[in-house]
C-alpha positions as CSV (number, residue, x, y, z in Angstrom):
1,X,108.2,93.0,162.8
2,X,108.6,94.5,159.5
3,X,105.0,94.0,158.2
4,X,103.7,95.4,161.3
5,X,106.3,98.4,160.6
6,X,104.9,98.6,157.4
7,X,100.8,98.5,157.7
8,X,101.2,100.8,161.2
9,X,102.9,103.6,159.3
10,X,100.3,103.2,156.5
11,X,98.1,103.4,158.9
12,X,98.8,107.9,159.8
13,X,100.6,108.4,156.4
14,X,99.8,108.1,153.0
15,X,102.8,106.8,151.3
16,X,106.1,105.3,152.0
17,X,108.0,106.5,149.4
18,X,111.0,104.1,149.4
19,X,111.5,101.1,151.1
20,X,115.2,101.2,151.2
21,X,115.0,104.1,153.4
22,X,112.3,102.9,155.1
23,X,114.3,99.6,156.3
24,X,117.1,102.0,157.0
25,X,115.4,104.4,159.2
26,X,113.9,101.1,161.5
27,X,117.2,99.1,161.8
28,X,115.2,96.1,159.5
29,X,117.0,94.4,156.8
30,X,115.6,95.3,153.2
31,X,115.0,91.8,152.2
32,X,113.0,91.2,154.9
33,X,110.7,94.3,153.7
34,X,110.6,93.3,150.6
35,X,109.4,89.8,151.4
36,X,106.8,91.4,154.0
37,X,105.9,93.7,150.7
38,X,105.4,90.6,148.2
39,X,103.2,89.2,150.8
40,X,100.6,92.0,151.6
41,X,101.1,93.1,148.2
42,X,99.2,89.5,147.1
43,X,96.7,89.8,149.4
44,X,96.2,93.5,148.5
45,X,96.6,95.2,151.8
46,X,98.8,97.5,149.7
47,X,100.0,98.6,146.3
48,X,103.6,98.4,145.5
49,X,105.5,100.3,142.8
50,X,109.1,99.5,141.5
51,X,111.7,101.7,141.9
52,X,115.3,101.3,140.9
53,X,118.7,102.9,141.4
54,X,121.8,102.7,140.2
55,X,124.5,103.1,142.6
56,X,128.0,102.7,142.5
57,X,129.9,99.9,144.8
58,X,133.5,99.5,145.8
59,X,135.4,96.5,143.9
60,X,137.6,94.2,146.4
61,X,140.5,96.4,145.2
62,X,138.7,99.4,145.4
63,X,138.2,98.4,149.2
64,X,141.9,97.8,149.8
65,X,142.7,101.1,149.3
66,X,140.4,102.6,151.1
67,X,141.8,100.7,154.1
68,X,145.8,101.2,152.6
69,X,145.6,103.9,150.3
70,X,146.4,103.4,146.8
71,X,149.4,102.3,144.9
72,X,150.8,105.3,143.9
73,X,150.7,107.2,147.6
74,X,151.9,103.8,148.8
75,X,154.9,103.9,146.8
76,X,155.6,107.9,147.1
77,X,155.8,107.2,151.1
78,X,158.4,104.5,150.8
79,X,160.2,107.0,149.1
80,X,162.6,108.8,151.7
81,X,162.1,112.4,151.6
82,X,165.6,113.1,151.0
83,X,167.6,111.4,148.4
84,X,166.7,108.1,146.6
85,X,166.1,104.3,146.8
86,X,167.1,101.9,144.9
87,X,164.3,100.6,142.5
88,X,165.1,96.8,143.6
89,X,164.9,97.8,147.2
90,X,161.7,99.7,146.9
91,X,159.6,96.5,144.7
92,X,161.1,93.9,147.6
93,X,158.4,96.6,150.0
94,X,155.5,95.5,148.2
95,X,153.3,93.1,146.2
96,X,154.1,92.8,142.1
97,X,150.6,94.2,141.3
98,X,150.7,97.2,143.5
99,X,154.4,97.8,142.8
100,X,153.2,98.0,139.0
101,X,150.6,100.3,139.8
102,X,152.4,102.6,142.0
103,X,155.1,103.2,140.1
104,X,152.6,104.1,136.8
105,X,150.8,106.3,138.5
106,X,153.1,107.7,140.9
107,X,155.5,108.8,137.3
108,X,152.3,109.8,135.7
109,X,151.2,112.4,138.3
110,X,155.4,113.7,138.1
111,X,155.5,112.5,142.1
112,X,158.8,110.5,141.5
113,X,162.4,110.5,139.3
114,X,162.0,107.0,138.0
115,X,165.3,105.0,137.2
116,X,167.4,102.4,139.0
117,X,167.3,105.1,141.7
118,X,164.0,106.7,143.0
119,X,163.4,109.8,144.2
120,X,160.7,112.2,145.2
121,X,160.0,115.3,142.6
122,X,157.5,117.0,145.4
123,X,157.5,116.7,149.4
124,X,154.2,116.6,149.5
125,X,151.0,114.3,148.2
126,X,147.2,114.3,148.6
127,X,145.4,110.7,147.8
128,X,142.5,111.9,146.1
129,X,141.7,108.0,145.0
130,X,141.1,107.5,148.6
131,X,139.3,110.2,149.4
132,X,136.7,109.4,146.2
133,X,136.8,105.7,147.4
134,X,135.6,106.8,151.3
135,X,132.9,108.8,149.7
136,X,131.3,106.3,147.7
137,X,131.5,103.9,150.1
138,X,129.6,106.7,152.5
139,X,127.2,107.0,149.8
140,X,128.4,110.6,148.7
141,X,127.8,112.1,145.5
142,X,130.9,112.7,143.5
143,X,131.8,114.2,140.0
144,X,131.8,112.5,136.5
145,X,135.3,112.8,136.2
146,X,135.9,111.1,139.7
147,X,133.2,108.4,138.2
148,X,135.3,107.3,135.2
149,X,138.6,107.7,136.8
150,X,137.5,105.3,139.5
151,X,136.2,103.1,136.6
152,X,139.1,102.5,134.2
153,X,140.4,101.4,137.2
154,X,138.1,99.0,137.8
155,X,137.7,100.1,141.5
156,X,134.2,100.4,141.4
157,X,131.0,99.2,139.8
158,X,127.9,100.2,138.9
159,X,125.3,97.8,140.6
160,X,121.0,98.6,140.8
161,X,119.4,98.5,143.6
162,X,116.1,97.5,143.3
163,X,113.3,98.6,146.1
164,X,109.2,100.0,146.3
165,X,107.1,102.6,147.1
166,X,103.9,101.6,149.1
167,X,100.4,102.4,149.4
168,X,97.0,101.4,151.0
169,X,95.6,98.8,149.2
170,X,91.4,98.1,148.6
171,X,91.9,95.7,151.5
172,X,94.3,97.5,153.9
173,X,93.8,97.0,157.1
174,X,96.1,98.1,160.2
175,X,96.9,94.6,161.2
176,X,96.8,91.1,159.0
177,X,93.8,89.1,159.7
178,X,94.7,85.8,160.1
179,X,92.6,83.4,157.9
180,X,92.2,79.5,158.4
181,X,93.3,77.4,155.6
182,X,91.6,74.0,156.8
183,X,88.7,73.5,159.0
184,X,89.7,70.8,161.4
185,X,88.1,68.5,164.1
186,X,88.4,70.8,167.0
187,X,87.0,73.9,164.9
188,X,83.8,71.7,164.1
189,X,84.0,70.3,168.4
190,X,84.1,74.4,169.6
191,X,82.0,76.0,166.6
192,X,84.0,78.5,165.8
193,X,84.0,77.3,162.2
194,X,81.1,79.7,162.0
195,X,83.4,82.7,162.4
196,X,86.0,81.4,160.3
197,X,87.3,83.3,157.4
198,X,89.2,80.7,155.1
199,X,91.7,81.6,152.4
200,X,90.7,81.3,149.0
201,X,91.5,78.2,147.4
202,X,93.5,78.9,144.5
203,X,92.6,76.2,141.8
204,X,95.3,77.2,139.2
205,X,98.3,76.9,141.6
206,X,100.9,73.9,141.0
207,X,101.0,71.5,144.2
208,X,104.5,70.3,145.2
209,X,106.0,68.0,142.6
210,X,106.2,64.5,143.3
211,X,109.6,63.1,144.0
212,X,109.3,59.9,141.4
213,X,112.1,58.1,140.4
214,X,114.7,58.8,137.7
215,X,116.6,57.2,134.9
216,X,120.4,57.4,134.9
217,X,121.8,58.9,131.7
218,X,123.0,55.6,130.4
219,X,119.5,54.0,131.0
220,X,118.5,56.8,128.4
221,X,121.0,56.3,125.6
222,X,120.5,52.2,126.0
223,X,116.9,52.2,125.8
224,X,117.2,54.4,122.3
225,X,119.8,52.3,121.1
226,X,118.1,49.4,121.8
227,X,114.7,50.7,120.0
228,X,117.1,51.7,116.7
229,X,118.6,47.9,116.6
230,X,114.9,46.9,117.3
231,X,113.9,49.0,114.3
232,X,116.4,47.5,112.2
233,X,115.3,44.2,112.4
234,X,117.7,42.8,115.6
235,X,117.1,40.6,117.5
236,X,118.6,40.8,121.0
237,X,121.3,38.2,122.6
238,X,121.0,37.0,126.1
239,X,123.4,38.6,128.2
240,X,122.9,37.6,131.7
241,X,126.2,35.5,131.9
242,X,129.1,37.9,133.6
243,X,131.3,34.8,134.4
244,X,132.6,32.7,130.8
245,X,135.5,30.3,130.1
246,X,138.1,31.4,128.2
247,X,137.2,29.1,125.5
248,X,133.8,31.1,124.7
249,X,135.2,34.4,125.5
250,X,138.9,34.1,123.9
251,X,139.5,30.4,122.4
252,X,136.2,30.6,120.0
253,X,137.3,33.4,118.4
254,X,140.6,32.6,117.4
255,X,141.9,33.9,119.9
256,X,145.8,32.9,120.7
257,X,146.8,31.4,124.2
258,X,149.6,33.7,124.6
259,X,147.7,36.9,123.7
260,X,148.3,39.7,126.0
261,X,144.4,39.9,127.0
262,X,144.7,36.8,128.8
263,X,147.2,37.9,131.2
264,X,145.7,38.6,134.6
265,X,146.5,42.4,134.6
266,X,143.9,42.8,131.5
267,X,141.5,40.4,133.0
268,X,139.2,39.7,135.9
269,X,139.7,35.0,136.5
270,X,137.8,33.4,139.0
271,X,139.6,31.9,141.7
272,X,135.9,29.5,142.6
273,X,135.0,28.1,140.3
274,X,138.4,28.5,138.5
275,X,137.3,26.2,135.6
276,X,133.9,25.5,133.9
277,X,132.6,22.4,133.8
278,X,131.4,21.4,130.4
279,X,132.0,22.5,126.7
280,X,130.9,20.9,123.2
281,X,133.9,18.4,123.0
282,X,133.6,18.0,119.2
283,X,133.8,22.1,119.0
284,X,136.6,22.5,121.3
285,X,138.5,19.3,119.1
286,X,137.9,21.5,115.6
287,X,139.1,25.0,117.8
288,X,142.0,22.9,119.0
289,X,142.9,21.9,115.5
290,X,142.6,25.6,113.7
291,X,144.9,27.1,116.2
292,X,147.7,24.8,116.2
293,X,147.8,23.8,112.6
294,X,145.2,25.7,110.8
295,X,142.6,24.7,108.1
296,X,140.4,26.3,106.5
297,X,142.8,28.2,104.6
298,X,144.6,29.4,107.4
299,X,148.2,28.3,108.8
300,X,147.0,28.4,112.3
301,X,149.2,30.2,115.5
302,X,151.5,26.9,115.5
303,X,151.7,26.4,119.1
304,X,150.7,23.3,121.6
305,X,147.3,24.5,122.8
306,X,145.9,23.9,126.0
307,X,142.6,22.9,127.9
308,X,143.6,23.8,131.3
309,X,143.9,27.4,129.5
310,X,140.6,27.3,127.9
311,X,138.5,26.1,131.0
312,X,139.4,28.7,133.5
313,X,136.6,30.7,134.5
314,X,136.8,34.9,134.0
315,X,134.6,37.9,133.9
316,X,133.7,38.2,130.2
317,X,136.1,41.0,128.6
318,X,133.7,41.4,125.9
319,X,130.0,40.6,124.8
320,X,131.6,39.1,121.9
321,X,131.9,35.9,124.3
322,X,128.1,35.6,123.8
323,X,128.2,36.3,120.0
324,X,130.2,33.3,119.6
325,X,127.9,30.8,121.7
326,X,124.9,32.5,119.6
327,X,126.6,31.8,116.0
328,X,127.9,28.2,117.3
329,X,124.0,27.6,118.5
330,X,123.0,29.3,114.8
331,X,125.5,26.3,112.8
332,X,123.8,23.5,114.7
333,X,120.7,24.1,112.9
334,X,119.6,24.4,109.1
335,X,121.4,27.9,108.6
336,X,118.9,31.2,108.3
337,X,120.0,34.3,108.3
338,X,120.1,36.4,111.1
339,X,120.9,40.1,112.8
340,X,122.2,40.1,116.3
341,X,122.7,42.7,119.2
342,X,123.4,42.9,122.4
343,X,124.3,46.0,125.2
344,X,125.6,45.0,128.7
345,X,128.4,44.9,131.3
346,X,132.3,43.9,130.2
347,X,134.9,43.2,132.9
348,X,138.5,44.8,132.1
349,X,141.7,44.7,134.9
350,X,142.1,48.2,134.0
351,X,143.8,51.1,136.1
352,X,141.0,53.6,136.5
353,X,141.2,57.5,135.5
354,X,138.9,59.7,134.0
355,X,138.1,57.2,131.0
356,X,138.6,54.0,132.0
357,X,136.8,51.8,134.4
358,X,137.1,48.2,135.4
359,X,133.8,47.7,134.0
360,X,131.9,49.6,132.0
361,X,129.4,48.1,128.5
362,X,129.7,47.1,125.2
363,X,127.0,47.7,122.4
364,X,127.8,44.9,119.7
365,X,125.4,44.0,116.3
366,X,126.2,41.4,114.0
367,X,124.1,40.3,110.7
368,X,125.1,36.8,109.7
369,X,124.0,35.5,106.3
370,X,125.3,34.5,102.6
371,X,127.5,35.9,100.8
372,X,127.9,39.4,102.9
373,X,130.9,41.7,102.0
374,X,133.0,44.4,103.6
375,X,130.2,46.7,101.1
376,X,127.8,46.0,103.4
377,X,129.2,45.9,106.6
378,X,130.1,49.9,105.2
379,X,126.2,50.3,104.9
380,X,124.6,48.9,107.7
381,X,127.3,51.2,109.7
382,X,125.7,54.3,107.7
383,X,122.5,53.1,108.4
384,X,123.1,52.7,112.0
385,X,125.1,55.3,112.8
386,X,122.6,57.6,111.0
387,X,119.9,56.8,113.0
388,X,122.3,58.5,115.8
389,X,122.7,61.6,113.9
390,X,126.4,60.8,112.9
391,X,125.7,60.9,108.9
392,X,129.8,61.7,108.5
393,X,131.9,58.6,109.2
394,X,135.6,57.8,108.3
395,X,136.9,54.1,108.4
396,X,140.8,53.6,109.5
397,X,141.8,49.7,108.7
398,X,142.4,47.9,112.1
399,X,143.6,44.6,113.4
400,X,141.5,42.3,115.5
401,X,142.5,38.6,116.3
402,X,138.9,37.3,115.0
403,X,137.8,39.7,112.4
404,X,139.7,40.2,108.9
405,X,139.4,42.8,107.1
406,X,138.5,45.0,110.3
407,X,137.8,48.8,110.4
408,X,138.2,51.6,113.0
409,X,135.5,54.1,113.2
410,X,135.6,57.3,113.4
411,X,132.3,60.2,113.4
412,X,132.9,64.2,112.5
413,X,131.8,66.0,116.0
414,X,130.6,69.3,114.9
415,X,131.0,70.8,118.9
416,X,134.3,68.9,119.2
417,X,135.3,70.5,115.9
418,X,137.2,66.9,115.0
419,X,136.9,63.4,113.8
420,X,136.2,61.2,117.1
421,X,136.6,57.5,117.3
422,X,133.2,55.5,117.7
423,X,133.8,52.0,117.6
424,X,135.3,48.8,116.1
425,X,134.1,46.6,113.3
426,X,134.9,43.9,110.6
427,X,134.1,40.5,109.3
428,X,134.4,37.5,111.3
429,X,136.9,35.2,110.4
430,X,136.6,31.7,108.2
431,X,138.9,30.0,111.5
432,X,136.5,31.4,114.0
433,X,133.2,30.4,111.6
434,X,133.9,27.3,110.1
435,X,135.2,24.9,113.1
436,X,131.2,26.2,114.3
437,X,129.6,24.4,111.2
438,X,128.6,27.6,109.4
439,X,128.6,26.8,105.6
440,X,131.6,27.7,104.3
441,X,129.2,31.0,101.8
442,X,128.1,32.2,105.1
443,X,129.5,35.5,106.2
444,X,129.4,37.4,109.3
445,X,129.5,41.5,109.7
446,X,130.3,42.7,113.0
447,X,130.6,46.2,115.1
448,X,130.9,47.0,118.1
449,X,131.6,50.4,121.0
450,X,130.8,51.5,124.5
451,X,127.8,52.9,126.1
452,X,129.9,55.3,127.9
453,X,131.3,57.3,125.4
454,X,128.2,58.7,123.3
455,X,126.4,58.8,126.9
456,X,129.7,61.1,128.2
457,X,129.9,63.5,124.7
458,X,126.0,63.6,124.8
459,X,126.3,65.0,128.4
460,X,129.0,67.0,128.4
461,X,130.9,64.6,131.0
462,X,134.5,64.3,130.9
463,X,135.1,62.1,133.9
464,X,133.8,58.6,133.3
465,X,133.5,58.5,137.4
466,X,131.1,61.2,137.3
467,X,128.5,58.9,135.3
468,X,129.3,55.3,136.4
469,X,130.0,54.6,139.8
470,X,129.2,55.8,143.3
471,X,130.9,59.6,142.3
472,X,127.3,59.8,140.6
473,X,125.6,63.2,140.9
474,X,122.4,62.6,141.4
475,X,121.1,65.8,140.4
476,X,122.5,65.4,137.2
477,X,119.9,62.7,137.1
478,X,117.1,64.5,137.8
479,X,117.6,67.6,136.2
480,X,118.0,66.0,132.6
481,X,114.8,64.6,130.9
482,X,114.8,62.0,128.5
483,X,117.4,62.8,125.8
484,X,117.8,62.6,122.6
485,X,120.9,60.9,120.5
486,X,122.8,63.0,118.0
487,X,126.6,63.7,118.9
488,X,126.9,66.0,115.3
């Protein structure tokens, strides 16, 4: 409807000089025009010049009172013509904001006595803000002081209206010729294909992306926290073991029986199998030992441990479960030194809220080898870390059950404006190492934090259900390429 409109009025007249009026005049919605214009305007049935306007528009408020009238006549007609009101009365008549304003204006213009009585100083008001209001929204002209009155109080805006002015273009024609864009089978069966007119194939225009498939945000951050421990000289742990035993996962580590992480409310046991089946009896003998009397150095925990406790089967709490089976499979052979990592799934009997989940993953790197001192464990954190763009760390001494000394970290966040906590490190201790086999000069360095975290600050995600679990936006997904790491 609208390009016909258009090209038939073209057709007896030179110009259409605005296409606001134009849409007006025909009872046709401007965007439709303007669509219609884009359109012939490619194809160059006609030429098409901006124009713009700027117009003024009623605010929400400014709409109000063209239907109400405004504060101040509001308030002057509650007023009883003879005598007064109290003030308490008159504010119970009317909403706080328009009370406010009524009673401003309605002193400032001398209509009312204002005190704990009101009363009226005139008999008689005009409301001139209504009247203004009406004949902008009619599309009236009105005068600069009316404009900036209005204004200040922000009961209208200023808004551009955008529209064209048309004329015949070098391939105008009255009516669109229609013209084929593929030459099918029944073209080639009639032979009309020899009267065709086909559109011109346009070589530079993009052809519909391909929907292709997307990685998730922490796919991202693992794979280039993978390729730093990978540059560093790790080498990576199997991981594919959710279900442990207590033994690997708490009683290797030096881990108490009575610690609070082995009640079911922090952790996920299996009800079938409950138990394992098999552990290195020899090991399990030397752990027994260390926790009930010591060695090593060490007094020991000085309780009756137990191997019902140790064989019960759970979802590992930590990858730190698999650290230990990799360090006890390291002492069985002649020692060599070696540098550990390992990112995947942990299982906690957590209550979920914005940052926590019953299962989220742990990024954990070790370097075993002679001699090694809390001096270096301090290093190979700035070396890491570094490689993330956090060159400013802070270490807070901690306490872990199998690492002594151990160290909190913490990372300045130049966005955040504050020191954030990263992670958890230390050095293994000689009662977790020892009952292994390790020589007794061998040391082992050890950190660990989530993959969640970074991925969240990275992001800007403050829900930790918003990137791990089925709350998932996908279109977070595919609107962020791969990223790069640097939380300062």
């Amino acid at each position: 409807m609208a390009e016909e409109a258009i090209l038939g009025y073209l057709e007896n007249h030179e110009e259409i000089a605005d296409s606001g009026e134009f849409a007006a005049t025909r009872g046709i919605d401007h965007n439709d025009v303007v669509n219609v214009i884009k359109s012939l305007h490619g194809f160059r049935y006609i030429e098409a010049q901006d124009i713009k306007r700027e117009a003024w528009v009623l605010t929400d408020e400014g709409k109000k009172y063209t239907a109400e009238g405004s504060p101040e006549v509001q308030l002057f007609l509650a007023v009883p013509p003879e005598g007064s009101i109290s003030k308490d009365e008159l504010q119970k008549m009317f909403d706080p904001s328009v009370f406010k304003i009524g009673c401003s204006q309605a002193g400032k213009n001398k209509w009312v006595e204002m005190g704990k009585q009101v009363s009226r100083k005139v008999q008689h008001v005009e409301d001139k803000v209504k009247d203004l209001l009406l004949r902008i929204q009619d599309g009236q002209a009105i005068d600069k002081d009316g404009i900036n009155a209005l204004k200040a109080r922000k009961l209208i805006v200023s808004q551009t209206w955008k529209g064209y002015s048309l004329r015949k273009g070098p391939n105008y024609a009255p009516k669109r010729k229609k013209v084929a864009t593929d030459l099918t089978r029944e073209n080639l069966q009639r032979g009309d294909w020899k009267e065709l007119e086909f559109k011109e194939y346009n070589f530079n225009a993009k052809g519909q992306p391909a929907e292709a498939g997307h990685l998730h945000p922490l796919l991202k951050v693992r794979k280039q926290l993978k390729d730093i421990f990978l540059q560093m000289g790790f080498e990576e742990m199997p991981t594919n073991n959710f279900v442990e035993s207590s033994f690997w996962n708490f009683d290797a580590l030096f881990q108490p029986q009575q610690h609070p992480a082995r009640d079911s409310h922090d952790t996920f046991f299996l009800k079938a199998p409950s138990t394992t089946r098999t552990l290195p009896e020899d090991y399990v003998e030397r752990v027994k030992c260390v926790h009930e009397s010591g060695g090593y150095g060490s007094r020991g925990y000085g309780y009756e441990w137990k191997r019902e406790e140790a064989n019960k089967n759970l979802l590992r709490t930590h990858t730190t479960a698999v650290s230990s089976r990799m360090l006890y499979v390291l002492a069985q052979k002649p020692f060599a030194p070696k540098k550990y990592f390992s990112i995947d799934r942990v299982f906690r009997n957590e209550a979920v809220d914005r940052t926590h989940l019953a299962e989220f993953h742990q990024i954990e790197g070790l370097v075993c080898d002679r001699g090694l001192t809390l001096g270096d464990l301090i290093g190979v954190l700035h070396d890491f870390f570094s490689r993330l763009g956090m060159s400013k760390l802070r270490f807070k001494p901690a306490y872990n059950p199998y690492t002594e000394p151990s160290m909190e970290i913490f990372s300045y966040h130049e966005g955040l404006g504050k020191w954030v906590e990263i992670g958890n490190s230390g050095m293994f201790r000689p009662e977790m190492l020892l009952p292994m086999g390790l020589p007794e000069d061998v040391r082992v360095i050890a950190w660990g934090l989530s993959l969640e975290r970074p991925t969240m600050i990275l992001y800007g995600i403050d829900n930790i259900r918003d990137l791990f679990g089925h709350k998932v936006d996908l279109d977070l997904i595919k609107r962020n390429p791969v990223c790069r790491i640097g939380i300062n």
